[in-house]
N, C-alpha and C positions, 0 to 999 in steps of 0.2 A: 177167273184168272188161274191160271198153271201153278203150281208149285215153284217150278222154273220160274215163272214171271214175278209172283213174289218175293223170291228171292233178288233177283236182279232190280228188283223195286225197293229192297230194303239196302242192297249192297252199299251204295254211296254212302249213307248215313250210319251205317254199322262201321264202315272204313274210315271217315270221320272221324270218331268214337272211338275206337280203335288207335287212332295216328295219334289225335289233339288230346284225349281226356284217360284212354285207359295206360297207355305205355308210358305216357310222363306223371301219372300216378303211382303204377308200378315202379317207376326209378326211382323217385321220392320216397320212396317206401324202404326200395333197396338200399340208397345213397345215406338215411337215418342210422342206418346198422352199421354200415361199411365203410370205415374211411380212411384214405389214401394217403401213405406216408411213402415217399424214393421211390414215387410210379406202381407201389404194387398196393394192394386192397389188402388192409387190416379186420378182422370183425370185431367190432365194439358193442353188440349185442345193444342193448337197451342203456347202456352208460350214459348218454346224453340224454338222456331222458328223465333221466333222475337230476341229472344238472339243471336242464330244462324246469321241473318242479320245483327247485328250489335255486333257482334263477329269480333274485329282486327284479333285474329288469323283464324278465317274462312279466311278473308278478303285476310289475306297475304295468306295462301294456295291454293284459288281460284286464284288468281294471279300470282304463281307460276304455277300453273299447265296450265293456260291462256301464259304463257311464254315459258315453257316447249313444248307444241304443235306449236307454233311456231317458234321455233328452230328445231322440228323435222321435220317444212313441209321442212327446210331446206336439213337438212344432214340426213332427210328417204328418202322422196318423192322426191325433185330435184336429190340428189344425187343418188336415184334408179333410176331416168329418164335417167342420164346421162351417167349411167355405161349402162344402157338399150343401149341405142343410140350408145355408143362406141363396146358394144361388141354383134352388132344386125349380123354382117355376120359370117358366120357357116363356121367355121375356126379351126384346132386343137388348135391351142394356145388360144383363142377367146372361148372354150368349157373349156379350162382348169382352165385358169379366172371366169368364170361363175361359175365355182365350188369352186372355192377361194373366192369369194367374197362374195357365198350363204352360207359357212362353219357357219361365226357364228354366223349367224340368229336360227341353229339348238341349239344350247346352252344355256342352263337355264340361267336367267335375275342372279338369286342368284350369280352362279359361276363368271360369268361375274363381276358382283360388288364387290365379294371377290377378286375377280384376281388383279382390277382397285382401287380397295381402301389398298390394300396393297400396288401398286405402287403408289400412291399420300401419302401415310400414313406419317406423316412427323418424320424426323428423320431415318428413315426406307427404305423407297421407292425412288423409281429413279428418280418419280417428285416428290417431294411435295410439298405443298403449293394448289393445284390447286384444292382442297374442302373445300377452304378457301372461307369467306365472299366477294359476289361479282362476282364472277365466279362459283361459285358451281353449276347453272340451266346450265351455256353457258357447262361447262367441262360434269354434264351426260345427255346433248344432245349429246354429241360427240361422249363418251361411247355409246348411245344409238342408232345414226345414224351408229356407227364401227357395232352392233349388228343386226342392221334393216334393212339397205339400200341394205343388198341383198334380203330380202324378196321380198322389193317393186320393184327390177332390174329384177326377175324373173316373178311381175306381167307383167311389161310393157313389157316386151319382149314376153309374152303372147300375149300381144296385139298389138305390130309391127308385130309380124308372121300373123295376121289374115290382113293385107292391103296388097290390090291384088296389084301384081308387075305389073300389067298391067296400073295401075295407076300412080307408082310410075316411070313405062321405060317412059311412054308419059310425066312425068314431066320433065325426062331428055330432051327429046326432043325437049320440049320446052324451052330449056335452062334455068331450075330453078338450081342454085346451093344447096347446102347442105341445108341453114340456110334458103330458100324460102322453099325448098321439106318441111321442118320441122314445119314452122310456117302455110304454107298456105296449106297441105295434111297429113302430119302423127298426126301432135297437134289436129286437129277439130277430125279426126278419132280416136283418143285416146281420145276423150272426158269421153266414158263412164269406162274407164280404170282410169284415171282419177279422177273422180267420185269416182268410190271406193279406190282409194287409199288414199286421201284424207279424206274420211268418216274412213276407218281402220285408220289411223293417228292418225283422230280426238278422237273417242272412245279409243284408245290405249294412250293416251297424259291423258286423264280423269281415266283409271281405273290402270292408271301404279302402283305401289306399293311397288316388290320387289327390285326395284333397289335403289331405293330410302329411304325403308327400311334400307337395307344394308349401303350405304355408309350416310345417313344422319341420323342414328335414335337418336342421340340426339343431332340437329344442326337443330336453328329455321328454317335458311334460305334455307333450303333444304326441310320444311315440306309441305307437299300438301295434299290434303284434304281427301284422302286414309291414312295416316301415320297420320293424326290428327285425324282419326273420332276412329283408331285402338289404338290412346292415350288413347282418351278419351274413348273409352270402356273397354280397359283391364288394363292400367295403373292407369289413374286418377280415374276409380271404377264410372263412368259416362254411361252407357250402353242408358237410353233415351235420352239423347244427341249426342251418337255416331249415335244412330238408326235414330234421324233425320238428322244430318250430312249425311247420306244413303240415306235417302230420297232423300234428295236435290241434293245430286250428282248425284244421276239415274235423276231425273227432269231436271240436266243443261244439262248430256248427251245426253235425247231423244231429248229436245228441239233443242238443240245445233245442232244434227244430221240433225233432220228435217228443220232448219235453213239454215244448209249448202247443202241442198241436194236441198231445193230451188234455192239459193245464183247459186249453179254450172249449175244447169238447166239454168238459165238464161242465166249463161257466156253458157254453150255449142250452148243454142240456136244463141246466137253472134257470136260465132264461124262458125257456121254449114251457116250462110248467109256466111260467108268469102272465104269459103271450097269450094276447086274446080273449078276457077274460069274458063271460056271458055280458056282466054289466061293470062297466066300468065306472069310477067314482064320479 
């Protein structure tokens, strides 16, 4: 292919890119600095941003959504590990499962918290009480992991099918049971599956929204830093403070990402001295 034709092969997607993610990142960026008082543009440098730091309500929504991801490494990622693990042999009933439990991953987050906030809605619904103050992060973790954990059930299972059975028969052989096969050959081998399901988690725990939207939009303790930064832009009539609110949640996300993507390197490398021992116990 021409240089020409490469070019014209990348252009759509570069313009794309260009339209939808760099120029309204750019404005976000500019709109944090600059804010508009009698139609003309003020510069406020980094003022809001120290507001922002020491913002209680930032504070508590950075916190929640710091809560929030960890309750989903629970009931996403563990509990896609474990449905993975339960329904790894290729089995009629074991396929039919698999498609049971991947159902409502495919369903809008919206419909989902409509569904789940009419059942807790109190007075109304069949629980309620359970978006009340205190449990409102544990209950849509739960909604969330009902939503999620067949996502993450169909990565790992992506990544049991790729460890050779030839690995797995000599483990028998060597008399490893279930829970040695797991800890000491499929876990190090799943390191890199792992890896991204954890980093998907992580980014998804940070840019959550609609659900939270839905069941919490006027309930502090359900607010997280997506649902305040959209207060303070379209409610409170606050637009250079939601834009830096934006900022800094793309900056906790990259960091946070590259954080953990260190953080797991390391465990994988601990793991992978573990992996595969000559003789196992």
């Amino acid at each position: 292919m021409s240089r020409r034709g490469q070019i014209l092969f990348f252009a759509p997607a570069m313009l794309i890119f260009l339209v939808f993610v760099l120029l309204p990142t750019t404005q976000t960026c500019v709109d944090s600095v600059i804010a508009w008082r009698n139609g003309k543009p003020e510069w406020i440098g980094l003022d809001l941003y120290t507001l922002a730091l020491t913002d209680p309500k930032f504070h508590n929504a950075l916190h929640n959504n710091l809560i929030y991801f960890l309750w989903t490494l629970v009931f996403e990622v563990m509990v896609g590990m474990v449905l993975a693990l339960g329904l790894e042999r290729q089995t009629r009933w074991n396929q039919v499962l698999r498609v049971l439990f991947f159902a409502p991953s495919v369903l809008s987050m919206v419909v989902v918290g409509l569904v789940f906030g009419f059942l807790f809605k109190d007075g109304v619904g069949l629980l309620p009480g359970w978006l009340n103050e205190g449990n409102a992060l544990l209950t849509v973790s739960l909604i969330s992991g009902w939503a999620s954990a067949g996502f993450f059930m169909v990565i790992f299972l992506g990544g049991l099918a790729g460890i050779p059975e030839d690995v797995l028969e000599a483990a028998r052989l060597d008399g490893a049971g279930a829970w040695q096969t797991f800890l000491r050959i499929k876990l190090p081998l799943l390191r890199e599956v792992v890896f991204v399901g954890v980093l998907v988690c992580f980014t998804g725990a940070f840019k959550a929204f609609d659900l939270f939207w839905v069941l919490f939009r006027n309930q502090e303790e359900g607010t997280i830093v997506a649902t305040l930064l959209v207060r303070e832009f379209f409610q409170f009539g606050h637009p250079a403070y939601g834009s830096t609110l934006s900022v800094i949640l793309g900056v906790v996300v990259t960091g946070g990402s590259l954080l953990a993507m260190r953080l797991l390197q390391w465990i994988g490398t601990r793991l992978r001295r573990r992996s595969l021992p000559r003789t196992l116990p």
